[in-house]
C-alpha positions in Angstrom: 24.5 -21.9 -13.6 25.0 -19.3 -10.9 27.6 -17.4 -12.7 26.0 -17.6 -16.1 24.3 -13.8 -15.2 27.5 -12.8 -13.4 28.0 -12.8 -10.1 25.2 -14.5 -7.8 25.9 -12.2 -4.7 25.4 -9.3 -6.8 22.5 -10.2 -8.9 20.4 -12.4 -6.6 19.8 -9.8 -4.0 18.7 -7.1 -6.3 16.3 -9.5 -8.2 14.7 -10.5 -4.9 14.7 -6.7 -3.3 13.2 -6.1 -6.6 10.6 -8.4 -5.9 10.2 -7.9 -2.4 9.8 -4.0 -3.5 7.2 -5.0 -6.3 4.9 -7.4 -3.7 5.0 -4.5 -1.1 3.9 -1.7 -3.9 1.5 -4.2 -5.1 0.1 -4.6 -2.2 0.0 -1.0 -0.6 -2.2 -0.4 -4.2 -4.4 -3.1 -4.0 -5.2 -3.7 -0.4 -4.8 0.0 0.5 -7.9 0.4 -1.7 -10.3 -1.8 0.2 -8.4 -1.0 3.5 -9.7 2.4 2.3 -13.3 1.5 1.9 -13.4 0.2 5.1 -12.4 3.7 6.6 -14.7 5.2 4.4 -17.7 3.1 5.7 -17.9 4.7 8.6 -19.5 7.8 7.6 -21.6 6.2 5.0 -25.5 4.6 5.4 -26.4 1.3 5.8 -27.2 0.8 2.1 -23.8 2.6 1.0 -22.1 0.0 3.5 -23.6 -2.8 1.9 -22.9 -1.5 -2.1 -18.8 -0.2 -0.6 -18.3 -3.8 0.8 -19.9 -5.5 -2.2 -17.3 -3.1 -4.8 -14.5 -4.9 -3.1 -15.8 -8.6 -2.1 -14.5 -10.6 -5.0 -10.9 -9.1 -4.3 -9.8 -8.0 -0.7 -9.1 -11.6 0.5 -6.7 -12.2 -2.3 -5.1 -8.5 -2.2 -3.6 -9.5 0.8 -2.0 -12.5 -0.6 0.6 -9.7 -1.6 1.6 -8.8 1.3 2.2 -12.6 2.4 4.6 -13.0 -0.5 6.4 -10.0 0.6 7.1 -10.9 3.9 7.9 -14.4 3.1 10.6 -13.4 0.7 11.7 -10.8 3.6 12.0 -14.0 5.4 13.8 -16.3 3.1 15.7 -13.9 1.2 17.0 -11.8 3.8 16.4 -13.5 7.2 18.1 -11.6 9.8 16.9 -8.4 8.4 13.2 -10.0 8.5 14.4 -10.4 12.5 15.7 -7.0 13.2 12.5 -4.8 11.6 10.1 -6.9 12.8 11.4 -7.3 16.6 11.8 -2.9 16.1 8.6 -3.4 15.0 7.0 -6.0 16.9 3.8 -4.0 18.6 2.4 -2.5 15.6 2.8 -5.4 13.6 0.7 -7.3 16.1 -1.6 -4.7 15.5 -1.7 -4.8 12.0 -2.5 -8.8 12.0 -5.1 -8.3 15.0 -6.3 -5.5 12.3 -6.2 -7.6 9.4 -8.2 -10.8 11.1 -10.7 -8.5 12.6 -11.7 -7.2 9.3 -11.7 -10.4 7.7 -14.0 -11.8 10.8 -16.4 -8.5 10.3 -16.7 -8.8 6.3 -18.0 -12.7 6.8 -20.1 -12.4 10.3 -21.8 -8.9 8.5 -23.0 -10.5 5.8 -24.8 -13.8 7.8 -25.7 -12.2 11.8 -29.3 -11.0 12.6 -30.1 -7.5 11.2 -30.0 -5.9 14.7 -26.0 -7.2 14.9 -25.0 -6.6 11.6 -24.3 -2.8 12.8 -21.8 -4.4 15.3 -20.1 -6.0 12.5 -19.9 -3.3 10.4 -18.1 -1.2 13.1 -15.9 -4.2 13.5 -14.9 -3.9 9.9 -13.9 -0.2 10.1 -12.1 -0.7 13.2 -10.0 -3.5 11.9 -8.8 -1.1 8.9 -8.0 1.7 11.5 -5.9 -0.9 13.3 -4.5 -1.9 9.8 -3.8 1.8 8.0 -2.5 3.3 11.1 -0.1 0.1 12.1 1.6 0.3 8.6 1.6 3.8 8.5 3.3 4.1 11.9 6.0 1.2 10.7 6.5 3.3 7.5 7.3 6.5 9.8 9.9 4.2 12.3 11.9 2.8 8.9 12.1 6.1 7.0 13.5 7.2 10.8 15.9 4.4 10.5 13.7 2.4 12.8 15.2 4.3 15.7 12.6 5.3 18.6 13.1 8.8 20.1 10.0 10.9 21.1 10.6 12.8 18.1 10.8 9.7 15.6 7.9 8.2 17.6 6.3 11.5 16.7 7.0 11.5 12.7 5.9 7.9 12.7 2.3 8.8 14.5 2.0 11.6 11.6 2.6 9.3 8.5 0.3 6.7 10.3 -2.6 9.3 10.0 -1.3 10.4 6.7 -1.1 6.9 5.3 -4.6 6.3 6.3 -5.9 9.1 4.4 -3.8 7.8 1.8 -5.9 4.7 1.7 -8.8 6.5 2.3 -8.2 8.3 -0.8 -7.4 5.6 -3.0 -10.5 3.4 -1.6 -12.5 7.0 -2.5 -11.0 6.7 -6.1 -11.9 3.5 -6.6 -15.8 3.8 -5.3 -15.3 6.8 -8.2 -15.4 4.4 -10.2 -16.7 1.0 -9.5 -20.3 2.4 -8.0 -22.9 5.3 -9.0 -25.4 7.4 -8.2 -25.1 9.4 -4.7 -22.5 6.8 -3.6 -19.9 8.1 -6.7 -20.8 11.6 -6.0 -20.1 11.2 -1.5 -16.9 9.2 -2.9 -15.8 12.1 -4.9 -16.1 14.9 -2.0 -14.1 12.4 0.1 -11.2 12.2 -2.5 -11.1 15.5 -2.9 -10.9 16.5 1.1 -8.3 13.4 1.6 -5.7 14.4 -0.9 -4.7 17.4 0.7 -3.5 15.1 4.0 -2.0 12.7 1.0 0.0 15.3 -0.3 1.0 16.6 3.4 2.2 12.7 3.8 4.1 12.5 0.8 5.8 15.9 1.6 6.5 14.9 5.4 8.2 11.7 4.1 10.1 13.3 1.4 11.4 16.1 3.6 12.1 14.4 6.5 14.2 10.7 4.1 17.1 12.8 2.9 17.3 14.9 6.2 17.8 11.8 8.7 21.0 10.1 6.6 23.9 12.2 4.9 24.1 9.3 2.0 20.2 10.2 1.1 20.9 13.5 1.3 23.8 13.0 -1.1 21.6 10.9 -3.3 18.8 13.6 -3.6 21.4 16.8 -3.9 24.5 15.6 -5.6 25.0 16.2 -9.4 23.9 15.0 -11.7 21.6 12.8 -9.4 19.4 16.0 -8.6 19.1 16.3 -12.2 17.9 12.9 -12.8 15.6 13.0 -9.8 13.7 16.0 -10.8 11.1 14.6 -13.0 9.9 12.8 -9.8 8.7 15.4 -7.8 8.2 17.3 -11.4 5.6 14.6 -12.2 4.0 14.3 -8.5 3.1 17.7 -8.5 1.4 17.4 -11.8 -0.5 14.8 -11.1 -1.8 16.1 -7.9 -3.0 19.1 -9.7 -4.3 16.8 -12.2 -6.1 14.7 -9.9 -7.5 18.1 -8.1 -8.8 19.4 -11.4 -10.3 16.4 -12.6 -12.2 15.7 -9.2 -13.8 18.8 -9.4 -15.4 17.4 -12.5 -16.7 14.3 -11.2 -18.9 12.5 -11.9 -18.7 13.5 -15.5 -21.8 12.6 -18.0 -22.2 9.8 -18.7 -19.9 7.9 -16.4 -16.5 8.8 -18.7 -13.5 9.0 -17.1 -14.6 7.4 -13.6 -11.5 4.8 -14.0 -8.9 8.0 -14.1 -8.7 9.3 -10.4 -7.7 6.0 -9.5 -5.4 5.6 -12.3 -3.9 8.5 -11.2 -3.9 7.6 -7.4 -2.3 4.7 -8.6 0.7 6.6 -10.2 1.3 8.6 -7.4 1.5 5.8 -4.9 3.8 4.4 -7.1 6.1 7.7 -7.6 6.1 8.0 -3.7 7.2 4.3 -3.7 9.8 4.7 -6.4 11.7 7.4 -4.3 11.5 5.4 -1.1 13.2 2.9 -3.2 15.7 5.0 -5.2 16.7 7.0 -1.1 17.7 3.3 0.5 18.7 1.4 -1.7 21.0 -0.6 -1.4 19.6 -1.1 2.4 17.3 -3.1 4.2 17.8 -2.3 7.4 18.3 2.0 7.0 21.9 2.7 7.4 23.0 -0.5 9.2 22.8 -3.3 6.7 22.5 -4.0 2.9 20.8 -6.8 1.1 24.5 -7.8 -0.1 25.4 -8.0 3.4 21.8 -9.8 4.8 21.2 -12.3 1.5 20.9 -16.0 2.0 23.2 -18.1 0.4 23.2 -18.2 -3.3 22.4 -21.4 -3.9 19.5 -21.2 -1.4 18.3 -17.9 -3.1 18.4 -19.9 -6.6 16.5 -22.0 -5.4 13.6 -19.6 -3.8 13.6 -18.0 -7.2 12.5 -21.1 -9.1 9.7 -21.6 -7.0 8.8 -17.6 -7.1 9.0 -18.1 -11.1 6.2 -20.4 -10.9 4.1 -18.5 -8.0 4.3 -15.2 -9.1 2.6 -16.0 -12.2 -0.2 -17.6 -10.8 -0.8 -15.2 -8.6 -0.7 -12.2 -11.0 -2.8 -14.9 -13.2 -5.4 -15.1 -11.0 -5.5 -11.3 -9.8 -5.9 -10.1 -13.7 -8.6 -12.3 -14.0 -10.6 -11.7 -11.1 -10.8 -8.5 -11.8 -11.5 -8.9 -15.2 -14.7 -11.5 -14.3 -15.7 -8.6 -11.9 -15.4 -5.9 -13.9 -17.9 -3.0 -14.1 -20.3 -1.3 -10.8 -20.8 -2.8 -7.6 -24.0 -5.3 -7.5 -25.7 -6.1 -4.7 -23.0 -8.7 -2.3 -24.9 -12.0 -1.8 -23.7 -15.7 -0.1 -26.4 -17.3 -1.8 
């Protein structure tokens, strides 16, 4: 049975990269979204706290079940590469769970404290997605660096940690675009449009800086016919970036059309950005030392962990499409009752 595909060390760590790759970009999507309203909260009222946290209720607890799947397949699939980055990486990754259980504290304790505490709370929440955006941001900087820590790497890193947090703070801006109305949509929209210029000053950090630290990216990016093939990537960001600017600038439009695009759109450049991480390290997990060929569990074991990811997967993409196809439409007022 392990042979019937062809080889099982060659096959079985690509389909479980791939899927490591797809729970990650799934997650960064999803999550970053309400990681971004959180940000965003802070310079909203009382009332606009109450309608941002209501948009993403029904979803943010289960948007991180993504990023539990793609750590757990880190773990299982490629287990001494799941040591290495996260002993580099063992501070902000603290940081990031500290983050994570703060907000998650802050978003039930909000909704069921005294009046008088609730502003506590609320501060709470927007300081666990600080923690959260700039402890992911800073790990993305450290393993495009190839996870080495100089004061200049250390600097880079601190740079996409702000510029992933406006990242998220964008995308969480698109989606109040379009899941809320009325003064809220209209705030929402200035805030897109003044966060995209430090999205785009991320994305361009990152993709300068990935083929300048490693010869064999550099390769990969410049080389012919590969630069060739590559082109439509950057081809494509820029367009949609301009697309994104244009189309802000006519937002809200009447009658509510449209509202759904910005964040389509954030969604496709998110996923561009993603695609040329991907394409630069490949095959690597950890940059420039070790490939998932070299890291992979057994084959048997990874056969194994693939069955039961058959069956997960779908349930958990089952139960995401329908969630937010029950809570479709604007934000209503967030209740316990």
């Amino acid at each position: 049975m392990l042979t019937l595909f062809g080889d099982p060390t060659v096959w079985l760590p690509i389909v479980f990269a791939g899927l490591m790759g797809l729970s990650i970009l799934i997650y960064v999507v999803l999550d970053g979204y309400d990681l971004g309203v959180g940000l965003l909260s802070a310079v909203a009222t009382p009332e606009e706290k109450d309608r941002m946290i209501a948009s993403i209720g029904p979803f943010w607890d289960a948007n991180e079940t993504w990023l539990v799947l793609a750590v757990g397949l880190l773990l299982v699939a490629f287990p001494i590469a799941h040591g290495q980055i996260l002993s580099t990486l063992y501070i902000p990754v603290v940081l990031m769970l500290v983050g994570l259980i703060l907000r998650g504290v802050s978003f039930e304790f909000r909704a069921k404290v005294r009046v008088e505490q609730k502003r506590l709370w609320n501060r709470s929440f927007f300081a666990g997605s600080l923690m959260t955006s700039l402890a992911q941001g800073y790990m993305l900087g450290l393993y495009v660096m190839g996870l080495e820590q100089t004061l200049g790497t250390l600097a880079f890193a601190g740079l996409t940690a702000i510029c992933l947090s406006a990242g998220y703070g964008f995308i969480g801006a698109c989606w109040l675009i379009w899941r809320t109305e009325g003064e809220l949509q209209r705030k929402a929209v200035a805030w897109a449009q003044r966060l995209l210029l430090l999205v785009v000053l991320g994305i361009f950090a990152v993709s300068l800086a990935t083929p300048l630290v490693s010869p064999r990216i550099f390769d990969k990016w410049f080389s012919v016919p590969e630069i060739l093939l590559l082109a439509p990537l950057p081809l494509v960001s820029g367009l949609m970036v301009a697309g994104l600017w244009w189309g802000l600038r006519r937002m809200p439009a009447p009658g509510d059309a449209f509202c759904w695009a910005p964040f389509a759109a954030a969604m496709g450049l998110f996923l561009l950005a993603f695609a040329g991480l991907a394409y630069s390290f490949y095959p690597y997990v950890v940059p420039e030392r070790l490939t998932i060929y070299e890291l992979a569990s057994a084959p048997e074991s990874l056969l194994i962990i693939l069955i039961g990811t058959l069956f997960v997967l779908p349930v958990i993409l089952g139960y995401s499409i329908l969630s937010y196809w029950i809570f479709r439409g604007k934000a209503r007022a967030l209740t316990y009752d």
